[in-house]
C-alpha positions in Angstrom: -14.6 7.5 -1.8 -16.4 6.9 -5.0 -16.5 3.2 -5.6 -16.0 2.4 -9.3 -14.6 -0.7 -10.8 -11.5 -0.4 -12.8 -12.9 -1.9 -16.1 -10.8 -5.0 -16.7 -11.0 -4.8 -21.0 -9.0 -1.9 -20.0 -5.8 -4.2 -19.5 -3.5 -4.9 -22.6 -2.7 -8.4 -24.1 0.2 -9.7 -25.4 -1.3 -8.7 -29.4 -2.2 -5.3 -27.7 1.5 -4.5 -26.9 3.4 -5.3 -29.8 0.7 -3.7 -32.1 1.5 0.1 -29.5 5.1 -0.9 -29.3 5.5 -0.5 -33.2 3.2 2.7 -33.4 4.7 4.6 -30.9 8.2 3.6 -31.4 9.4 1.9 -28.5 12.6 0.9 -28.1 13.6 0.1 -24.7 12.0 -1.7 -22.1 11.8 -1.1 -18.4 10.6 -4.8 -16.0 10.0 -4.1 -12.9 9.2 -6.1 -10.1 9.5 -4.8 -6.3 11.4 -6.7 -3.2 10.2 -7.8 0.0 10.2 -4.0 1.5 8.2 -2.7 -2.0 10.8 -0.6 -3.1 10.6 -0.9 -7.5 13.2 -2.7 -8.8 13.8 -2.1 -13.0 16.3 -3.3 -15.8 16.0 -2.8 -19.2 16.1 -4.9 -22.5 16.0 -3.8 -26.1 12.3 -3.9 -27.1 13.3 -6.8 -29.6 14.2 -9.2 -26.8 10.1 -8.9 -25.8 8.8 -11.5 -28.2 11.5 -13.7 -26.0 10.8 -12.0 -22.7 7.5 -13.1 -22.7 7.5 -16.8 -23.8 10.7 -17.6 -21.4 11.4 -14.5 -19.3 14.5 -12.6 -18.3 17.4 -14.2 -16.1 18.3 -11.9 -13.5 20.4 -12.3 -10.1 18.5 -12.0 -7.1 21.3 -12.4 -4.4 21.3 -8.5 -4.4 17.8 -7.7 -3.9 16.5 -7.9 -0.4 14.2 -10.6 0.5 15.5 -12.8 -2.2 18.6 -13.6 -1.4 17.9 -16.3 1.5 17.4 -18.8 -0.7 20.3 -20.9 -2.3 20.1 -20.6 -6.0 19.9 -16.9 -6.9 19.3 -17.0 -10.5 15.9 -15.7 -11.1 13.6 -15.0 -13.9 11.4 -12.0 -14.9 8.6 -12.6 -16.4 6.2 -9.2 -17.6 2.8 -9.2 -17.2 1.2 -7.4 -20.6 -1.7 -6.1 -18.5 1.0 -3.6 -16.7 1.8 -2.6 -20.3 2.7 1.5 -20.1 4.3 3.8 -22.1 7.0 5.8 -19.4 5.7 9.6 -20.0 9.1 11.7 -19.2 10.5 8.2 -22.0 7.7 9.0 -25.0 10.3 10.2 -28.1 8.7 8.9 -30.9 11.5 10.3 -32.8 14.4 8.5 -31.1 12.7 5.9 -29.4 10.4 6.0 -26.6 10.5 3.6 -22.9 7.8 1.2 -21.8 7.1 -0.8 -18.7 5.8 -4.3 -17.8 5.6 -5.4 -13.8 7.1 -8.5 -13.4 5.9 -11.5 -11.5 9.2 -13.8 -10.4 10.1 -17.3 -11.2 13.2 -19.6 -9.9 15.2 -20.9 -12.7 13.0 -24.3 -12.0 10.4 -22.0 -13.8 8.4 -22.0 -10.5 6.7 -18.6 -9.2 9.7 -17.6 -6.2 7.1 -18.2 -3.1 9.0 -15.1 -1.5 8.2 -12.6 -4.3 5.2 -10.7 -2.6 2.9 -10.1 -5.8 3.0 -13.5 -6.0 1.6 -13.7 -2.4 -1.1 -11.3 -3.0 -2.0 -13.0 -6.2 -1.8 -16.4 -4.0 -4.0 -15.1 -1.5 -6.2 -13.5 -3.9 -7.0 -16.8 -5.8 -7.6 -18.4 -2.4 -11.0 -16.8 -1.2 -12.0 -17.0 -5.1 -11.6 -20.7 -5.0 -12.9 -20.8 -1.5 -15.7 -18.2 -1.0 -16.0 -17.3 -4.5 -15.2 -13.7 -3.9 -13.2 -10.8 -5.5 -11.1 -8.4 -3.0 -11.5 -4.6 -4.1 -9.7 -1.7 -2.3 -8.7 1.8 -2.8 -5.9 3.6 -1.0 -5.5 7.4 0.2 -1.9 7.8 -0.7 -0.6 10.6 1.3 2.8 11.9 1.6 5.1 15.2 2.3 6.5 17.5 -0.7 10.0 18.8 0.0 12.0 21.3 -0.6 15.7 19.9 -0.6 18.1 21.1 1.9 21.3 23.3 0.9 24.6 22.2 2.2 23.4 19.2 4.0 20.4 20.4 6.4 17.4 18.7 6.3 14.2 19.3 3.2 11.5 21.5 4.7 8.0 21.3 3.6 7.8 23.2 0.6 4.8 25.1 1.7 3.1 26.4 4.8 -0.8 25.3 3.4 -3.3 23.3 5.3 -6.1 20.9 5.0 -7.7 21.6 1.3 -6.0 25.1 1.2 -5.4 26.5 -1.8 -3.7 29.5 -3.4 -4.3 29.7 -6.7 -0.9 29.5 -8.7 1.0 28.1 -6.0 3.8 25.4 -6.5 2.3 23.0 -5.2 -0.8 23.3 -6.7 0.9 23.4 -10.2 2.8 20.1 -9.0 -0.2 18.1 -8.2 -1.8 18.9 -11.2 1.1 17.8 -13.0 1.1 14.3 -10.9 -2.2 13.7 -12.1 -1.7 14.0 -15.7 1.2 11.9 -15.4 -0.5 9.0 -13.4 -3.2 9.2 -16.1 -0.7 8.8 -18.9 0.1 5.6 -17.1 -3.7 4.6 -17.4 -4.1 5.0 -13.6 -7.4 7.0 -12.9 -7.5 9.5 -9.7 -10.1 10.5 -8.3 -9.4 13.2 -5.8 -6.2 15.3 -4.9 -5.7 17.5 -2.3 -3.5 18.8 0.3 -3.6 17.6 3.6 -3.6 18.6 7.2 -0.2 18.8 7.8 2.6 21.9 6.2 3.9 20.4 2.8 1.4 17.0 3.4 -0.4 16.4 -0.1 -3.3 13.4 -0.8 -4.1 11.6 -3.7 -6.9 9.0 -4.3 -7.1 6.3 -6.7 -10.4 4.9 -8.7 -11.4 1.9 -6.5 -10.3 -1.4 -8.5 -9.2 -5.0 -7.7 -6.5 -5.4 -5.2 -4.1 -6.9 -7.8 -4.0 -3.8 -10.3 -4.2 -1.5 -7.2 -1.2 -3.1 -5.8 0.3 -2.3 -9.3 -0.7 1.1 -9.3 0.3 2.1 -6.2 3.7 1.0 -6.8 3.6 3.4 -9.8 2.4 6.1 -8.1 4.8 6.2 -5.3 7.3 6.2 -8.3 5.6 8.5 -10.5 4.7 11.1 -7.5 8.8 11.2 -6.6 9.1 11.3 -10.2 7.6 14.7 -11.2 8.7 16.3 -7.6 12.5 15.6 -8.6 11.9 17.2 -12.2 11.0 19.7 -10.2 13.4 20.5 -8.0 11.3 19.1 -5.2 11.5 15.9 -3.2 8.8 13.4 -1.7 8.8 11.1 1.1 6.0 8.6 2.0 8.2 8.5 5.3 5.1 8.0 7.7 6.5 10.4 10.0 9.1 13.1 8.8 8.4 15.8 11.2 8.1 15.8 15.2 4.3 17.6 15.8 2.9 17.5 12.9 0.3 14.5 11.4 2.0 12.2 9.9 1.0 10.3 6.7 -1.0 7.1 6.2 -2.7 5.0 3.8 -5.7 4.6 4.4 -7.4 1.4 2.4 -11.1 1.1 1.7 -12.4 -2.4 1.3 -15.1 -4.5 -0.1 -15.9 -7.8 -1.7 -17.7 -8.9 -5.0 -19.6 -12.3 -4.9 -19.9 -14.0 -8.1 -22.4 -11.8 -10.1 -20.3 -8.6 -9.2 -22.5 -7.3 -6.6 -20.9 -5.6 -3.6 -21.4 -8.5 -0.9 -20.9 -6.1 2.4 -24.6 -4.1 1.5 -27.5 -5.0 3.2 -30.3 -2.4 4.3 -29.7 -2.6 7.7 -28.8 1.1 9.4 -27.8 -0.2 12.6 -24.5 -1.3 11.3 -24.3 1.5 9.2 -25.9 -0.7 6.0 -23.0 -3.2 6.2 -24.1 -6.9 6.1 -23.8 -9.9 8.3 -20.2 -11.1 5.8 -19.3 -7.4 6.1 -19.4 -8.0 10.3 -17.0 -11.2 9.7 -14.5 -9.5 7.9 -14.4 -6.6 10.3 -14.2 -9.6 12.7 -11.1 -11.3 10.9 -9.2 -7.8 10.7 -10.1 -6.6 14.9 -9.3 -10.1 15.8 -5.4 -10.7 14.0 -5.1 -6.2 13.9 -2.1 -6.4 16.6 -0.1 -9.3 14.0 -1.0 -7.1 10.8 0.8 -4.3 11.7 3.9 -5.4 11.4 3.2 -5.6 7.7 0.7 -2.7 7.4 2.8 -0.5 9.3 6.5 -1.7 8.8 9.2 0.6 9.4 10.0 1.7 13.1 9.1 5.1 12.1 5.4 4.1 11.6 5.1 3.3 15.1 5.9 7.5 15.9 2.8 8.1 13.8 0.4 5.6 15.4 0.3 7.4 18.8 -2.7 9.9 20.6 -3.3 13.4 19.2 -2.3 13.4 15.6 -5.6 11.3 14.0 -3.6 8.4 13.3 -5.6 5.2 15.0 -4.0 3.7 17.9 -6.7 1.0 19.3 -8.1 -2.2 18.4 -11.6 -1.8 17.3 -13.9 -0.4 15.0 -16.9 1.8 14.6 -19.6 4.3 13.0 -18.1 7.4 10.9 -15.7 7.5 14.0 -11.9 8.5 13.3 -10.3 7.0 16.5 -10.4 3.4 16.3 -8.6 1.5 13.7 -11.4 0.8 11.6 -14.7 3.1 10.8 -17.2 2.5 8.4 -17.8 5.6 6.3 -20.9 7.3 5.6 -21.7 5.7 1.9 -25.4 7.2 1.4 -26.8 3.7 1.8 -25.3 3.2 -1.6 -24.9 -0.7 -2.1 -22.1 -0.6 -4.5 -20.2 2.1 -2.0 -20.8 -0.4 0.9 -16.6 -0.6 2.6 -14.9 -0.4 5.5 -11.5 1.5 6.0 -8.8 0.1 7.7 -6.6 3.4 9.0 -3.5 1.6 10.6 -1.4 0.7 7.1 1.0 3.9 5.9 2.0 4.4 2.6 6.0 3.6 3.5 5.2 -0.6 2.9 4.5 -2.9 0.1 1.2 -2.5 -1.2 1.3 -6.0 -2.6 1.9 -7.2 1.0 -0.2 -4.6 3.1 -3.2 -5.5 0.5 -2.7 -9.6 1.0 -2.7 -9.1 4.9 -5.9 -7.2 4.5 -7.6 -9.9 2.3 -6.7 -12.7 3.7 -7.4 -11.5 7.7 -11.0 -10.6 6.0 -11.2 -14.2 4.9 -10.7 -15.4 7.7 -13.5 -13.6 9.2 -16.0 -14.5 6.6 -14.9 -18.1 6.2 -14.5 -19.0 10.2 -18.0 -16.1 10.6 -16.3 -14.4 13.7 -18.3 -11.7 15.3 -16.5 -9.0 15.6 -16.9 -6.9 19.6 -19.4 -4.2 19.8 -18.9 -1.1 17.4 -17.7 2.1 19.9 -18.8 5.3 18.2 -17.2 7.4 20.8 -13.9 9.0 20.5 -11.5 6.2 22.1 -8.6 9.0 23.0 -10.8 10.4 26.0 -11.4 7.0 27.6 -8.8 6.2 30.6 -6.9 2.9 30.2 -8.5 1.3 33.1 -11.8 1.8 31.2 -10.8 0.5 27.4 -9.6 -2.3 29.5 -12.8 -3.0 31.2 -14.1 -2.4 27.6 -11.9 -5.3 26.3 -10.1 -2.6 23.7 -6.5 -3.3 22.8 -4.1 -1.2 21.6 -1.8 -1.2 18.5 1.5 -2.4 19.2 3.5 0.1 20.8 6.5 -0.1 18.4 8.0 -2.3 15.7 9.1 -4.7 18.2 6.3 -5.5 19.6 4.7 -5.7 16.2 7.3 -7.8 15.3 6.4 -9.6 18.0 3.0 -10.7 17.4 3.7 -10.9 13.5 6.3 -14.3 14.6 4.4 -16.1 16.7 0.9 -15.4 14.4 0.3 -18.4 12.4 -2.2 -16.8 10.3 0.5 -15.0 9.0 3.0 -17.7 8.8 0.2 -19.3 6.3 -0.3 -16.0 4.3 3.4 -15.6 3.8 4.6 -19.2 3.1 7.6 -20.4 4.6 10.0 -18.7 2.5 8.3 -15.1 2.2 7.4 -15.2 6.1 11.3 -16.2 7.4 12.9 -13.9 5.0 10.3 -11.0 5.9 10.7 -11.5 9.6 14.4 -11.6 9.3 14.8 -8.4 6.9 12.2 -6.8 9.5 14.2 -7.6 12.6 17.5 -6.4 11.5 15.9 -3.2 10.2 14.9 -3.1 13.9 18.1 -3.8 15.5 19.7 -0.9 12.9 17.3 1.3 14.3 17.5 0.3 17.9 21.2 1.0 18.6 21.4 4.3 16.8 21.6 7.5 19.1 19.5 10.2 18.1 19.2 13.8 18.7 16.4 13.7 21.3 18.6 11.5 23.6 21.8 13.4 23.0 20.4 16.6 23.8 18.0 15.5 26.6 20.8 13.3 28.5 24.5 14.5 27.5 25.0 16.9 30.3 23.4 14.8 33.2 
């Protein structure tokens, strides 16, 4: 993971967008804003309602959208942020009339920023440890997910290809189709890094520039759009479902972290190989994220289908701790060259079926804590945890992730570092969304039991 700073005079500002929307001819406009789950959320205006869009915002009514509906006035605003400013690439007609976008950040008709909207919680958050420890959250994501090829007369989409980890066929679909994600996440002015396929049949990778957590949030939103975007142009289809297919891997999202102080400088360096060049703040936030890692899942992993990836044998994490290099635990520190701007950790638990904006909040602010409070986190285990009986992690004080979404859920209620993350309003109506997903989930019958059990 190549660290590099997303430059931030690459944002547009208010001047910036008109001055594009008249050259290119735009004449619609898309605002987006996501709900508690991260699922995008758009309407469009006529591109002469922005001048009014921006100063006062768009009424919109958010006793439809999940997450916003438990409160009891449900007229809400839109207001677009001109730094998410992007010309919609399969919507650039300078003839007719081309489509931009703006992300949104959510107001109550009081004009007050809706406590439950979750970019509004990681932007909360965010401003916290800058006012606090005068620090800048930076993270970088490895989106994977599965490409699809959609099923005739009602079966299920198979994998569109039978390719492993960083095959390649030259010519093949699915080469052709990354290649075209790419150039289409790059029209949006998000910069990749690395894309490749993955372990798994049909299981694809792509890696985003490191940048701050705020715009990352934004982009990944985009790409999760963009990705199932190009695949349906296609006659393809793409899940982020974190695990489609019994025996396989499934997919995570893996999210390198780090810190800026003040001057810009990456605060987790120091030239200290035994903890594999990370400093003393670096220990604390590793600390903050072991220490609340059974709560956090219910957010970084939040459908009760993440909980079928997070088990033994398929290189998802599945125990409390942290080491060296080491895949097994939930967080490893990579090999970075002794590099001090590529000083991180990577936190292997989240999957790329949640809100970003929520998943990347729950990793600042546990990483906070650490750093403010200076917990030391338990010794570093550099040995693959899977081998290790349960009577010895015990012994070793090593916990495991929760077992399912209830337990997760769980944790995540009666955690009151989470309660103070989320607010009031954003925790209750997360919890509650959360818990009936649950419940859905829990009485279904499903193919395993009915095949297993029906002629007992």
């Amino acid at each position: 993971m190549k660290i590099v700073m997303a430059m931030e005079n690459s944002k547009k500002t208010v001047d910036d967008v008109f001055e594009e929307i008249e050259e290119k001819n735009i004449k619609f406009v898309r605002l987006q804003f996501t709900d508690i789950n991260g699922r995008m959320k758009s309407f469009a205006i006529s591109a002469k309602m922005l001048d009014g869009a921006f100063s006062r915002g768009v009424n919109f009514d958010g006793s439809s959208i999940t997450g916003y509906h438990a409160i009891q006035e449900s007229d809400m605003i839109a207001k677009p942020d001109p730094s998410t400013f992007a010309i919609v690439p399969w919507r650039e007609d300078k003839e007719e009339g081309g489509t931009c976008r703006f992300i949104c950040d959510v107001f109550t008709k009081d004009n007050q920023p809706f406590e439950g909207d979750s970019r509004y919680i990681l932007k909360k958050t965010l401003k916290v440890i800058k006012e606090d420890l005068g620090l800048e959250f930076f993270c970088a994501p490895e989106m994977e997910f599965f490409l699809l090829k959609k099923g005739k007369n009602g079966d299920k989409p198979n994998p569109m290809d039978l390719e492993g980890y960083f095959d390649l066929s030259p010519g093949d679909e699915a080469e052709t189709l990354r290649r075209k994600m790419v150039i289409t996440l790059e029209k949006f002015g998000i910069p990749i890094e690395k894309v490749h396929h993955e372990v798994s049949r049909g299981q694809n990778e792509i890696d985003v520039v490191y940048t701050d957590a705020l715009q990352m949030a934004d982009w990944t939103v985009t790409l999760k759009n963009t990705v199932k975007a190009v695949a349906m142009f296609n006659g393809y289809q793409v899940t982020f479902m974190p695990k489609p297919y019994f025996g396989i891997n499934g997919s995570g999202m893996h999210v390198h972290q780090s810190f800026a102080g003040k001057d810009g400088s990456n605060v987790f360096y120091a030239d200290e190989p035994e903890n594999g060049y990370l400093s003393p703040m670096a220990m604390h936030a590793i600390a903050g994220q072991v220490k609340l890692g059974r709560p956090m899942c219910a957010v970084l992993a939040s459908w009760p289908n993440s909980y079928k990836r997070l088990v033994p044998g398929y290189e998802a994490p599945v125990y409390v701790a942290w080491g060296l290099v080491n895949r097994s635990p939930m967080i490893r520190v990579p090999d970075f060259g002794g590099e001090p701007s590529g000083a991180r950790f990577e936190t292997r638990c989240p999957d790329p079926a949640g809100n970003p904006y929520l998943q990347f909040a729950v990793l600042a602010y546990t990483a906070y804590l650490g750093m403010k409070y200076e917990w030391d986190p338990p010794d570093k285990h550099d040995i693959n945890l899977f081998e290790l009986s349960e009577e010895r992690r015990k012994k070793m004080g090593i916990e495991s992730l929760p077992g399912n979404f209830a337990e997760a859920l769980h944790e995540f209620k009666y955690c009151k570092e989470m309660r103070d993350l989320f607010g009031e309003i954003g925790f209750n109506n997360y919890y509650q969304i959360k818990v009936d997903e649950w419940r859905a989930y829990s009485i279904q019958v499903h193919d395993w039991e009915f095949t297993r059990y029906l002629t007992l």
